[in-house]
C-alpha positions in Angstrom: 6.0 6.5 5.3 8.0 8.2 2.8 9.4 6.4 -0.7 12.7 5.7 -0.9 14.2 7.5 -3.6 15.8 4.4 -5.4 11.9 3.7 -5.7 10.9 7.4 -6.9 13.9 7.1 -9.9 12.4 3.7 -10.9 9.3 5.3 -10.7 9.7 8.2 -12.6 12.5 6.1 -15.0 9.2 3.8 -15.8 6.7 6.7 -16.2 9.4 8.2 -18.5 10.1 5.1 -21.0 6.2 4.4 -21.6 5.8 8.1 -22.4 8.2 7.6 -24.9 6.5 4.5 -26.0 3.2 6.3 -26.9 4.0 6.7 -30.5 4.4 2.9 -30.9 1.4 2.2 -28.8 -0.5 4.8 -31.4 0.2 2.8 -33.5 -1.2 -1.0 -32.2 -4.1 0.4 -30.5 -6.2 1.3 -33.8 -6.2 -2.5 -34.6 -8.0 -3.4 -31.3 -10.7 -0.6 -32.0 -13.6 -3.0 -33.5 -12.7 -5.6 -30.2 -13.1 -2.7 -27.7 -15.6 -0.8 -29.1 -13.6 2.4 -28.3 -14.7 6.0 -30.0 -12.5 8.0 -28.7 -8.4 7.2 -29.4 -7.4 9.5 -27.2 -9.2 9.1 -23.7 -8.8 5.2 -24.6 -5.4 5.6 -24.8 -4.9 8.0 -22.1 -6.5 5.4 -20.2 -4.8 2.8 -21.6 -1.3 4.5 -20.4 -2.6 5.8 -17.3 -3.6 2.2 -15.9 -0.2 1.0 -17.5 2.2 3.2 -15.4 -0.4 2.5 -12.1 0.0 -1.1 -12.5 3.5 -1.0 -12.9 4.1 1.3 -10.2 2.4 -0.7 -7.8 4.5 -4.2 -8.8 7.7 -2.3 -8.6 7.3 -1.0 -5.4 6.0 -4.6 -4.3 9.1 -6.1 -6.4 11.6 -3.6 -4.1 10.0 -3.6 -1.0 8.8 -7.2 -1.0 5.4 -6.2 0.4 2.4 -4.3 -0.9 2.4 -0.1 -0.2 0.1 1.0 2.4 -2.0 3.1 1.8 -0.4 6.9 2.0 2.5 5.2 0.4 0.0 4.5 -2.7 -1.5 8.8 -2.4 2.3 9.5 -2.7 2.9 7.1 -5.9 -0.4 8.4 -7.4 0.5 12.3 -6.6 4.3 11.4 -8.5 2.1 10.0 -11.6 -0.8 12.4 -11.1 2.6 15.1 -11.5 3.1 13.5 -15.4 -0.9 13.8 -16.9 0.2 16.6 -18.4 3.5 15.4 -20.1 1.2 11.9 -20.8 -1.6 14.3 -22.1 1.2 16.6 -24.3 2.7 12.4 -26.0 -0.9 11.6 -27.2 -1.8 14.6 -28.4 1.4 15.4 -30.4 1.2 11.9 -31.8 -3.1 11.2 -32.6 
């Protein structure tokens, strides 16, 4: 079933305003390095903002459609956030 496309701008809107939240998360996520034992910043970040735009994906499109995606509707979300690595990739390194 295909997304609606007022849920691919929300989506895209929300991938867009936590990339450029990255700097601030830079920021916060050094003082949590002695709780979770993290050696590299930028894959924990990465990771970090990668789970964080998943997660929020999937309880917008709940929040909209007032029901949880099926399953191609969740390989179409992650190929539209799969599209924005690079441009998450690009943030953290321009900002470690």
């Amino acid at each position: 079933m295909p997304l609606s496309n007022e849920y691919i701008k929300y989506l895209e809107d929300t991938i867009e305003r936590i990339i450029a939240g990255v700097p601030a998360l830079q920021k916060e996520y050094p003082k949590f390095k002695s709780d979770w034992k993290f050696d590299n910043e930028f894959d924990f970040l990465y990771g970090c903002i990668i789970g964080q735009v998943l997660g929020s994906s999937l309880t917008a499109f709940k929040m909209m459609h007032d029901r949880d995606a099926e399953a191609d509707e969740i390989l179409i979300i992650g190929e539209v956030v799969e599209s924005y690595f690079p441009i998450i990739r690009d943030e953290i390194r321009n900002n470690v």
